[in-house]
DSSP file (Angstrom, degrees, kcal/mol; ACC not computed):
  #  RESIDUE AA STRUCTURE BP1 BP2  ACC     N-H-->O    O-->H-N    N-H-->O    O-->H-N    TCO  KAPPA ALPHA  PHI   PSI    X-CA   Y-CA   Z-CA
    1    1 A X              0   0    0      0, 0.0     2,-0.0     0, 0.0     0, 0.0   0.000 360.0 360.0 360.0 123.6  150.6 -104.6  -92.1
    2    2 A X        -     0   0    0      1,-0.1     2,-0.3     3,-0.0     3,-0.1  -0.375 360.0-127.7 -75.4 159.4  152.3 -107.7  -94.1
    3    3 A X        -     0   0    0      1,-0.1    -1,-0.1    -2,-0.0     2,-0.0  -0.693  33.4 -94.0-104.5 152.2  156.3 -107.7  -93.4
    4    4 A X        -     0   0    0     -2,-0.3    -1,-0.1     1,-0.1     0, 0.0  -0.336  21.4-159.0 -48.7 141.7  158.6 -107.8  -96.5
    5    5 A X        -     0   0    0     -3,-0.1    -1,-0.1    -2,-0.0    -2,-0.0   0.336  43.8-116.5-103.5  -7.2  159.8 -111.1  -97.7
    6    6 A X  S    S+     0   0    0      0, 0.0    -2,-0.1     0, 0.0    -3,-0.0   0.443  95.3 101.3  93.1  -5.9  162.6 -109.3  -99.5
    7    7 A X        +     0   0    0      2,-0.1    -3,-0.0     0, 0.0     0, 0.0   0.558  54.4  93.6-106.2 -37.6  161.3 -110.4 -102.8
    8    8 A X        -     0   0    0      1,-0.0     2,-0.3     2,-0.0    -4,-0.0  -0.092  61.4-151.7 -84.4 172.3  159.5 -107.1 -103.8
    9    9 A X        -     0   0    0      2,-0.0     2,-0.9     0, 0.0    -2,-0.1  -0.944  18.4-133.3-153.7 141.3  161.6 -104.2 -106.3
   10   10 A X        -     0   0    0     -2,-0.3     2,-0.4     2,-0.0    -2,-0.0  -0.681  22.2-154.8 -87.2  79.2  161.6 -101.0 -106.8
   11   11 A X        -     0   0    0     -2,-0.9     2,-0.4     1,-0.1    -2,-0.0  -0.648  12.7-158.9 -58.2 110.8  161.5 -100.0 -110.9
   12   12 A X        -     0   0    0     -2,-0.4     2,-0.5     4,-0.0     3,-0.1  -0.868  20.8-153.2-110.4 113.1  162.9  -96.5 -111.8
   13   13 A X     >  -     0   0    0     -2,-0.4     4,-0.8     1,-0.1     0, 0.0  -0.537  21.2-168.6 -51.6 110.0  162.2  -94.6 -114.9
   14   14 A X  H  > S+     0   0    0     -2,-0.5     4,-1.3     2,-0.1     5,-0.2   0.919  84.8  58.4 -84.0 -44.5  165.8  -92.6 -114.9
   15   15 A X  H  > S+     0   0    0      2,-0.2     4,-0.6     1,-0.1    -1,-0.1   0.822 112.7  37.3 -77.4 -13.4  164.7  -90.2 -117.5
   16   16 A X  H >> S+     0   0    0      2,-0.2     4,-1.5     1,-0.1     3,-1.4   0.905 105.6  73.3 -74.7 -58.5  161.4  -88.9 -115.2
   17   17 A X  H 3X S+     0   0    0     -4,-0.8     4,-0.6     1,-0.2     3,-0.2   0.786 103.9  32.8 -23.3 -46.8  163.5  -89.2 -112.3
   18   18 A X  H 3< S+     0   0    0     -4,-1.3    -1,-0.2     1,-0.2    -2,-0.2   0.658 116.0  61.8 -95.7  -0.9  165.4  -86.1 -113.3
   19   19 A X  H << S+     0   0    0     -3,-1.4    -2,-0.2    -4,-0.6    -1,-0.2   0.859  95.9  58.6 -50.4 -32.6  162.2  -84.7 -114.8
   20   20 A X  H  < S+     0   0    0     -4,-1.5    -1,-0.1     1,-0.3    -2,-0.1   0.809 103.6  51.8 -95.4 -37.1  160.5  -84.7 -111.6
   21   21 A X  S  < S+     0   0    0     -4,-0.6     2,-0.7    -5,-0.4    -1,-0.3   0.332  81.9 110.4 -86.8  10.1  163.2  -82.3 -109.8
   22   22 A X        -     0   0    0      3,-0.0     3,-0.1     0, 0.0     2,-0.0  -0.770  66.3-122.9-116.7 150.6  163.3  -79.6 -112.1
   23   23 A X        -     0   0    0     -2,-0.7     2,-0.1     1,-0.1    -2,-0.1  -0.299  18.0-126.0 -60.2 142.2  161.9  -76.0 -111.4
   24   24 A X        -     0   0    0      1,-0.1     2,-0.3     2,-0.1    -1,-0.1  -0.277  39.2-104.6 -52.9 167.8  159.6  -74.8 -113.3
   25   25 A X    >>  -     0   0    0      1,-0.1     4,-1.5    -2,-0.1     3,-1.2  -0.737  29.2-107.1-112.4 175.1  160.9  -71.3 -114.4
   26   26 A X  H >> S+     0   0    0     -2,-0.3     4,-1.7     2,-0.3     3,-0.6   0.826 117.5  55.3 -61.6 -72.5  159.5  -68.1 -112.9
   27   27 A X  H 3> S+     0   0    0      1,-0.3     4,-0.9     2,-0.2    -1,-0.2   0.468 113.6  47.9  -3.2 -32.7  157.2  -66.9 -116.3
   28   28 A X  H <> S+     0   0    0     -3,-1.2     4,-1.6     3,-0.1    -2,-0.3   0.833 111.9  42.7-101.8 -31.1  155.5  -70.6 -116.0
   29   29 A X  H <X S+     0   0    0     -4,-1.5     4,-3.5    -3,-0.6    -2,-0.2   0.874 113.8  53.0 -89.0 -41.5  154.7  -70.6 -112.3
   30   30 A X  H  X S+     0   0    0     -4,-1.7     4,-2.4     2,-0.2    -3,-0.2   0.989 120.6  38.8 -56.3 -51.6  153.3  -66.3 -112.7
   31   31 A X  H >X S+     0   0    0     -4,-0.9     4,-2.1     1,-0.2     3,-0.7   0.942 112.4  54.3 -66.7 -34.6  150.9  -67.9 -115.8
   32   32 A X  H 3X S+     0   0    0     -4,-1.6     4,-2.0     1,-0.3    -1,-0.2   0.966 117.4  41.6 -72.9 -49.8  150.0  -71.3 -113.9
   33   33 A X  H 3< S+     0   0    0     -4,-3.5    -1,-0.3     2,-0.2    -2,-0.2   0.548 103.6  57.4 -99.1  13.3  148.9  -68.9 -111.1
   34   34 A X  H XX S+     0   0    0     -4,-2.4     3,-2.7    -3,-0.7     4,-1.5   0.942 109.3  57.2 -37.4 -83.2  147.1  -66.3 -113.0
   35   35 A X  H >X S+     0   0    0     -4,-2.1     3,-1.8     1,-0.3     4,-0.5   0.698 109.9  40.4 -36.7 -81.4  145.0  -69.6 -114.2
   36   36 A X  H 3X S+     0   0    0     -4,-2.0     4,-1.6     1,-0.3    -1,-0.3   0.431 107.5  57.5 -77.7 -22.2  144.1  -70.5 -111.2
   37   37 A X  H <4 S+     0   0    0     -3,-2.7    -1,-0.3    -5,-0.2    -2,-0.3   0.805 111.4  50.0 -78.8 -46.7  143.5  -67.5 -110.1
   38   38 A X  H <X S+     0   0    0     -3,-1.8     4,-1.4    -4,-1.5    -2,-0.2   0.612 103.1  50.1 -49.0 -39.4  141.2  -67.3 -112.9
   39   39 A X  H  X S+     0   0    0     -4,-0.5     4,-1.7     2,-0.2    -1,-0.2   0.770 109.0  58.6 -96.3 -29.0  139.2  -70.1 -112.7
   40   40 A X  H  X S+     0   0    0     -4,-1.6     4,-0.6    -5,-0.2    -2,-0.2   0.660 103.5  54.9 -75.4   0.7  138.6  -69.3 -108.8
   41   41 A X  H >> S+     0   0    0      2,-0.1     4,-0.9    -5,-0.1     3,-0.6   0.913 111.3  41.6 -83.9 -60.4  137.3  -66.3 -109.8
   42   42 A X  H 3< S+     0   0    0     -4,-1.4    -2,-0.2     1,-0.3    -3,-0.1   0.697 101.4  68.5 -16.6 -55.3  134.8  -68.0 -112.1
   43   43 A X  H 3< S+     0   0    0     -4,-1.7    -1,-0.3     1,-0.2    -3,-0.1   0.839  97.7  46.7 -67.4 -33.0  134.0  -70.3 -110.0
   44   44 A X  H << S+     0   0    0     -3,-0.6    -1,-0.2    -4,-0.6    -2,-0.2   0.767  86.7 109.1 -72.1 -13.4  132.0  -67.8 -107.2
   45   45 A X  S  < S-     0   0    0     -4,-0.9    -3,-0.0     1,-0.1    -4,-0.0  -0.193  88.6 -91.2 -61.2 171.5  130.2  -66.2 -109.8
   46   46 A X     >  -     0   0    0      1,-0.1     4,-2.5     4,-0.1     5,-0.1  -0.229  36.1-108.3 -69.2 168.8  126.7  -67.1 -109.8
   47   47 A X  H  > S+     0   0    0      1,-0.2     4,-0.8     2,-0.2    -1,-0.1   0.563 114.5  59.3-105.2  21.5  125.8  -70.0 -111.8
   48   48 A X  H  > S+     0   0    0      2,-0.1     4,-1.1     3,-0.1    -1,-0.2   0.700 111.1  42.2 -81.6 -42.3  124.0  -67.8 -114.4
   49   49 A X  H >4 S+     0   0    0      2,-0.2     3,-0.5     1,-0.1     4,-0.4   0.976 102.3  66.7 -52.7 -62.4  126.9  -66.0 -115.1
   50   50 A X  H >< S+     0   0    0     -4,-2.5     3,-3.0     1,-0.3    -3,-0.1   0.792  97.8  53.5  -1.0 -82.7  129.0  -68.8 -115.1
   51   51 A X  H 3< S+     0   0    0     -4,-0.8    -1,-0.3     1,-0.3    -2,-0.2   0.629 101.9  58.0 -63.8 -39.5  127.6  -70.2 -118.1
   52   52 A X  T << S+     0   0    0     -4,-1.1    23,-1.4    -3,-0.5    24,-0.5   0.534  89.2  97.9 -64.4   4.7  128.0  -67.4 -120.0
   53   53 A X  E <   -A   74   0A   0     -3,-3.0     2,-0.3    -4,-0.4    21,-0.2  -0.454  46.5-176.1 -79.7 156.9  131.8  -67.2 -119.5
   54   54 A X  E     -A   73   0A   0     19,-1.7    19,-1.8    -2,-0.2     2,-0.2  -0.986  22.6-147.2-140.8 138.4  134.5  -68.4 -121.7
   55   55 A X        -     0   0    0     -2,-0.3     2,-0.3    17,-0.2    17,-0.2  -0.742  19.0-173.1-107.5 155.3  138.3  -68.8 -122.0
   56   56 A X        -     0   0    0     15,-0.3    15,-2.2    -2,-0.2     2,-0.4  -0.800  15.5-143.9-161.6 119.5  139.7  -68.3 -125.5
   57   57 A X  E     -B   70   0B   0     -2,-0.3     2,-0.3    13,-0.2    13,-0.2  -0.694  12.0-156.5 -99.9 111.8  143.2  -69.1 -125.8
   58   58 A X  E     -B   69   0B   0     11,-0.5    11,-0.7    -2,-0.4     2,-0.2  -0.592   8.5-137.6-102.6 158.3  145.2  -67.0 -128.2
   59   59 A X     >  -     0   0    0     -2,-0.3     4,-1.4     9,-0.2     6,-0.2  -0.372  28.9-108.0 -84.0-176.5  148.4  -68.0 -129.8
   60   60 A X  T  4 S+     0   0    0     -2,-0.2     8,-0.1     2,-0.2    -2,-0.0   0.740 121.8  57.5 -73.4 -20.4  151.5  -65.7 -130.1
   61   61 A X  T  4 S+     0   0    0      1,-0.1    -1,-0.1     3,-0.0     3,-0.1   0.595 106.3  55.8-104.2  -9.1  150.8  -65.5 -134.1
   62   62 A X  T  4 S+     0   0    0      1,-0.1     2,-0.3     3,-0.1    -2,-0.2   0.684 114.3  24.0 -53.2 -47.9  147.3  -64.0 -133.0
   63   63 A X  S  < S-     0   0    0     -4,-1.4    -1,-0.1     2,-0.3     6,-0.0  -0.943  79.4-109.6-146.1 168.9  148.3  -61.2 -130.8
   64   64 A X  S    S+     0   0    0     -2,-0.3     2,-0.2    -3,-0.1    -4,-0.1   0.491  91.9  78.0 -70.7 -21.6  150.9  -59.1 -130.4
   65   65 A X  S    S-     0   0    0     -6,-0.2    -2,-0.3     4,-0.1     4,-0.1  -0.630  84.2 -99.5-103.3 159.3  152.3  -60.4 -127.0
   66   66 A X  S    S+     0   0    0     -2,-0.2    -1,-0.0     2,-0.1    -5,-0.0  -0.317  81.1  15.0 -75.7 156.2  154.7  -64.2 -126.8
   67   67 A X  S    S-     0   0    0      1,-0.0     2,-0.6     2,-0.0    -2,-0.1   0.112 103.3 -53.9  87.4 168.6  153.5  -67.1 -126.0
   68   68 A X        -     0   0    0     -9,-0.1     2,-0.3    -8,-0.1    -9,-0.2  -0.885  51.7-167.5 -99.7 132.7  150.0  -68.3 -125.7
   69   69 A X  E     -B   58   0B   0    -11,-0.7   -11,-0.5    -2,-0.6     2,-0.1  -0.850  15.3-136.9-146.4 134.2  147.6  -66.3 -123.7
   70   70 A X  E     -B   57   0B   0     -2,-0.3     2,-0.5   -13,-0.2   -13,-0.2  -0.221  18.2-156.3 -84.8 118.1  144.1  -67.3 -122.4
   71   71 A X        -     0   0    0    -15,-2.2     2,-1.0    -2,-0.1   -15,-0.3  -0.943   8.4-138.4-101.3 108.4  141.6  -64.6 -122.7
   72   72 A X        +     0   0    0     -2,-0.5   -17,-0.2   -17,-0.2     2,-0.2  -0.643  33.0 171.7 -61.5  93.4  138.4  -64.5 -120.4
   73   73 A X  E     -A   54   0A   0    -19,-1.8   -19,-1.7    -2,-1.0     2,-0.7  -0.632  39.4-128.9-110.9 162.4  135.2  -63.5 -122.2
   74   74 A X  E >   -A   53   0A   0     -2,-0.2     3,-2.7   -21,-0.2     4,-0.4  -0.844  20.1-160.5-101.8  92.8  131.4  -63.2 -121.8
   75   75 A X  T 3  S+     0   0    0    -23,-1.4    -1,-0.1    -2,-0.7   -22,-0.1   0.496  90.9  68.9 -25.5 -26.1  129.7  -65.1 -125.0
   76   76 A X  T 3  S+     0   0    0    -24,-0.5    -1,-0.3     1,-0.2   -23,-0.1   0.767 106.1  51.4 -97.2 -31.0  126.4  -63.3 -124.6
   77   77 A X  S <  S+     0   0    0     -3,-2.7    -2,-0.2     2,-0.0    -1,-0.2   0.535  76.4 104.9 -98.4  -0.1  128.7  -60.0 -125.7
   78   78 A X        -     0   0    0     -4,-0.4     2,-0.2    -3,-0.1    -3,-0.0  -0.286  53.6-132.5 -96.4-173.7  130.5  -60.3 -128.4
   79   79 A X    >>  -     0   0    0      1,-0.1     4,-3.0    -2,-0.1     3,-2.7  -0.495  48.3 -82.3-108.9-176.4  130.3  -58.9 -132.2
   80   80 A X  H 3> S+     0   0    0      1,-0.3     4,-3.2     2,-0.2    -1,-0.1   0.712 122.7  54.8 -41.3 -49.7  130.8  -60.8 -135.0
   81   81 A X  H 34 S+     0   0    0      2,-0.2    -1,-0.3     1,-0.1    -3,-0.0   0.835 109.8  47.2 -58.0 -32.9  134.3  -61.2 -135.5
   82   82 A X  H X> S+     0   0    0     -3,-2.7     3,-4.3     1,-0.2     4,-1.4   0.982 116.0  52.7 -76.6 -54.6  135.1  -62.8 -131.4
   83   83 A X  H 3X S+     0   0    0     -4,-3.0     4,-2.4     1,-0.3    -1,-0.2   0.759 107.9  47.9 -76.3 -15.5  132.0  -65.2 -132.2
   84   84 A X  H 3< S+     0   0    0     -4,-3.2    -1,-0.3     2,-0.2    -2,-0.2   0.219 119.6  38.7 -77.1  19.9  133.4  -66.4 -135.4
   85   85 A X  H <> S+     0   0    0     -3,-4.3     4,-1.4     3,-0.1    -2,-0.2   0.604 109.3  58.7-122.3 -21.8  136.5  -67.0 -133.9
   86   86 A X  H  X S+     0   0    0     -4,-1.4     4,-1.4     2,-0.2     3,-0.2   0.907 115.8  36.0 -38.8 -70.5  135.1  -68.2 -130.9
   87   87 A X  H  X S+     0   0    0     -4,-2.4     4,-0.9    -5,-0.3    -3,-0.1   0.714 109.0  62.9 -82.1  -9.5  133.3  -71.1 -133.1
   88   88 A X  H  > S+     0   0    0      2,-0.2     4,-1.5    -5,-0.2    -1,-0.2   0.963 109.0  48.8 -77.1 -47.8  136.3  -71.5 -135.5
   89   89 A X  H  < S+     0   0    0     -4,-1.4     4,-0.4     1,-0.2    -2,-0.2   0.769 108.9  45.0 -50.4 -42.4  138.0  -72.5 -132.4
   90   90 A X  H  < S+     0   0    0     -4,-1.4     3,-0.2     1,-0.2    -1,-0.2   0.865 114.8  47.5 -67.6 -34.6  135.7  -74.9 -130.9
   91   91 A X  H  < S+     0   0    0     -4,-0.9    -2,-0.2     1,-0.2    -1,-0.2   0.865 108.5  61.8 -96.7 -35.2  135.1  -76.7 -134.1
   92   92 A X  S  < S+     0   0    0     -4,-1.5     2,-0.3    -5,-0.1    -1,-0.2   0.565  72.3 106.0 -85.3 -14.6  139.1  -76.8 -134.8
   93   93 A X        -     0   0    0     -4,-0.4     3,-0.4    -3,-0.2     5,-0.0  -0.517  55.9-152.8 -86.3 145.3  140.5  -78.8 -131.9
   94   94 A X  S    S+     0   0    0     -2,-0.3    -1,-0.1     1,-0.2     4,-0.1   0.895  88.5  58.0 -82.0 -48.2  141.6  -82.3 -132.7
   95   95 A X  S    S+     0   0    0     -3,-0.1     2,-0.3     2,-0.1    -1,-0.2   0.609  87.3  81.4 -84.6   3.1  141.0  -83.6 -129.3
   96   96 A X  S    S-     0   0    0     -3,-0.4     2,-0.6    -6,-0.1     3,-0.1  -0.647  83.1-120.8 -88.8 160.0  137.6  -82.9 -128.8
   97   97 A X     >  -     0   0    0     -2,-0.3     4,-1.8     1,-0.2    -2,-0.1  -0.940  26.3-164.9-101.0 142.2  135.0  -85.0 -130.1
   98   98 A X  H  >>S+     0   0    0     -2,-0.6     4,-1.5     2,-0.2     5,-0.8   0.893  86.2  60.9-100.0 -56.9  133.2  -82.2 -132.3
   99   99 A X  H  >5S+     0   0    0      3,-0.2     4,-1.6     2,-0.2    -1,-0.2   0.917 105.9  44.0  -9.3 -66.2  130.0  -84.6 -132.6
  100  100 A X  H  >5S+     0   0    0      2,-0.2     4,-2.2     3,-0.1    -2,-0.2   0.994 117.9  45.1 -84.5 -51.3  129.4  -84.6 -128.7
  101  101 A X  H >X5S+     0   0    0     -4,-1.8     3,-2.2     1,-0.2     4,-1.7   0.927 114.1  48.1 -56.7 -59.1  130.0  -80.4 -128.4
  102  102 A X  H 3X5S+     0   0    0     -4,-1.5     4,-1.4     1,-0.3    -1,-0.2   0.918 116.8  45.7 -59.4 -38.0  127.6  -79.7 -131.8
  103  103 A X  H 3X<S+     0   0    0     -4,-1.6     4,-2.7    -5,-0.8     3,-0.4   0.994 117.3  46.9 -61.9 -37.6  124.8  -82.3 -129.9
  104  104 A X  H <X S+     0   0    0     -4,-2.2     4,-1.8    -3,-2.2    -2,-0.2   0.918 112.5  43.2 -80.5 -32.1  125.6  -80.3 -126.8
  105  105 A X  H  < S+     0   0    0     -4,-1.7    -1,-0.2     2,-0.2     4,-0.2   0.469 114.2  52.7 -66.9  -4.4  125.3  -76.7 -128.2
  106  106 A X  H  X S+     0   0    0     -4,-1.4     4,-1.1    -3,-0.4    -2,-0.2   0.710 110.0  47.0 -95.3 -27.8  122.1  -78.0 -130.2
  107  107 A X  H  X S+     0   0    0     -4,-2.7     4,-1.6    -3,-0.2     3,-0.4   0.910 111.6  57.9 -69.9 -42.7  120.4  -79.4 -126.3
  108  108 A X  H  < S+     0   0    0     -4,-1.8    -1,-0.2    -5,-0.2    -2,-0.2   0.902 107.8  44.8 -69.6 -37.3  121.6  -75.7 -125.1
  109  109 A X  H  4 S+     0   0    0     -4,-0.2    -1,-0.2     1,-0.2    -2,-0.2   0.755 105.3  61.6 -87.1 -17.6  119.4  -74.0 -127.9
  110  110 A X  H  <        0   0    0     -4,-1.1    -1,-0.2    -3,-0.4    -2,-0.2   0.913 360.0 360.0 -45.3 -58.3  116.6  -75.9 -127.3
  111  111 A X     <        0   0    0     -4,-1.6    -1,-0.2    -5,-0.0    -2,-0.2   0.060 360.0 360.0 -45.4 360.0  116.1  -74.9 -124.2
């Protein structure tokens, strides 16, 4: 282990500094571990199953209840209306590249 010369400094962010100590409130910590709860459920299914699961993430102006909340579905069941909302969703997010999903959902139909 090299000794300090005394030379070195420590640079502190102040406004993360008090980020870093505040609680989350009670309502974010029940959903965070619902999700998780969720995705370890997912994960033991078998991996035929798996792949037919989905999350689909509603907003507050969607459904009746605040807040956004993440619905768990099986793709292989639904009617018309979930899978056009389903794909209206996929196709709609900014931060995907919509290029690399449509190549990967066209190698998935090949098969």
């Amino acid at each position: 282990m090299a000794m300090s010369k005394g030379s070195e400094f420590f640079e502190m962010d102040v406004e993360t500094e008090y980020e870093s100590f505040a609680r989350p409130s009670n309502a974010e910590s029940v959903a965070e571990d619902e999700n998780e709860l969720t995705w370890a459920a997912i994960e033991r299914l078998p991996t035929v199953n798996r792949t037919h699961m989905a999350f689909l993430r509603r907003t507050s102006s969607e459904t009746s209840h605040e807040g956004e909340r993440t619905e768990t579905i099986d793709v292989t069941k639904l009617d018309r209306k979930k899978r056009e909302l389903v794909v209206k969703k996929a196709l709609a997010t900014a931060e995907q590249d919509n290029f690399k999903l449509l190549l990967g959902i066209k190698e998935r139909l090949n098969r």
